[in-house]
C-alpha positions in Angstrom: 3.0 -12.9 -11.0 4.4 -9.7 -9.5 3.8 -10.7 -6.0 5.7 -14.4 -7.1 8.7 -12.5 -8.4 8.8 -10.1 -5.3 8.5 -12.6 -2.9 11.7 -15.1 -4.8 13.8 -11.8 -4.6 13.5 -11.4 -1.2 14.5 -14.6 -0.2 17.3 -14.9 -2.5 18.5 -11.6 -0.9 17.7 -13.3 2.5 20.2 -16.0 1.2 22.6 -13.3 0.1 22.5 -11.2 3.6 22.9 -14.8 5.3 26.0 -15.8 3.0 27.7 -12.2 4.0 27.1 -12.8 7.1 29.0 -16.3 7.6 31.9 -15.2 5.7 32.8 -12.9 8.6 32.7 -16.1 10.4 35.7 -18.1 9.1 35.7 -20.6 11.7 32.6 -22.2 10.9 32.5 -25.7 9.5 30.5 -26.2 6.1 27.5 -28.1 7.9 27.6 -24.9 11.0 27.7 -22.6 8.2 25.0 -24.2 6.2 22.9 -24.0 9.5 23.5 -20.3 10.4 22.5 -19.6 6.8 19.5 -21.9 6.9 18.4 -20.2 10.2 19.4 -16.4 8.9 17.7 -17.0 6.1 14.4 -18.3 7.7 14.4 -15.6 10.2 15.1 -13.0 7.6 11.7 -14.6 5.4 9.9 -14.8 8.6 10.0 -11.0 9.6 9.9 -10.3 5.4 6.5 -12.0 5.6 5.5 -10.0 8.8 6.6 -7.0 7.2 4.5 -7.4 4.3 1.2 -8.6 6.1 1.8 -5.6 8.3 1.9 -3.6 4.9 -0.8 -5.1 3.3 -3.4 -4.4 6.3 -2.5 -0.5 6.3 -3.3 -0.3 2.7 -6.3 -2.4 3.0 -7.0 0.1 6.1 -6.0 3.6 3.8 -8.3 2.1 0.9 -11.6 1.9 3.3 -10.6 5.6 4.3 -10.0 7.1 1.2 -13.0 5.2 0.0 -15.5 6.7 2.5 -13.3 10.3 2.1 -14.2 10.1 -1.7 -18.0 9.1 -1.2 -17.7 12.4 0.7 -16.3 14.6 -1.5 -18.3 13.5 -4.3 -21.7 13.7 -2.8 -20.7 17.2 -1.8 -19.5 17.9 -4.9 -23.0 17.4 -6.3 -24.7 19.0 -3.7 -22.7 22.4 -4.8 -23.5 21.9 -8.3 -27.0 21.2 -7.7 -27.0 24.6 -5.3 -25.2 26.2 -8.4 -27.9 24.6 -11.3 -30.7 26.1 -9.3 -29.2 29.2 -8.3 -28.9 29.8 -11.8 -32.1 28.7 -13.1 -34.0 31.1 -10.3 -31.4 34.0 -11.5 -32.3 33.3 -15.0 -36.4 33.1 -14.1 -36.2 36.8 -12.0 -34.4 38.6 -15.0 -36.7 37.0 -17.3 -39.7 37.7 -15.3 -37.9 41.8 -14.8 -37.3 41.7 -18.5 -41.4 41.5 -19.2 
């Protein structure tokens, strides 16, 4: 629904940009200015959509990397605590063994 919402407010500021544009154009008949807007606005859509495919592949591409860098961390993250556990437990076998 977000995406829906998104998307209809960038057109209708596509139609906005296009309607500021051909009032700076006060020579234009209704049906030239209805065609400049009609092509401003589908141009302006055209690279929105570009834009936003271009966005959505780097964030697909950042979530595979901080996917794999996570899987990384965490396995080394276990690996130190596993060092630690049995670090611990041999320290806690010599002093008992020292304390006999």
């Amino acid at each position: 629904m977000e995406g829906y919402l998104l998307w209809n407010a960038e057109v209708e500021q596509a139609r906005r940009l296009a309607r500021r544009f051909t009032d700076q154009l006060p020579w234009l008949t209704t049906a030239q200015r209805e065609d400049v807007e009609r092509v401003y606005t589908a141009e302006r859509t055209m690279d929105s959509r570009l834009m936003l495919a271009r966005i959505s592949a780097r964030a697909t591409q950042l979530r595979g990397e901080y996917s794999e860098r996570y899987r990384r961390l965490r396995a080394r993250c276990v690996a130190t605590a596993l060092v630690w556990a049995g670090a611990a437990g041999g320290a806690c076998g010599v002093v008992t063994y020292l304390a006999r």
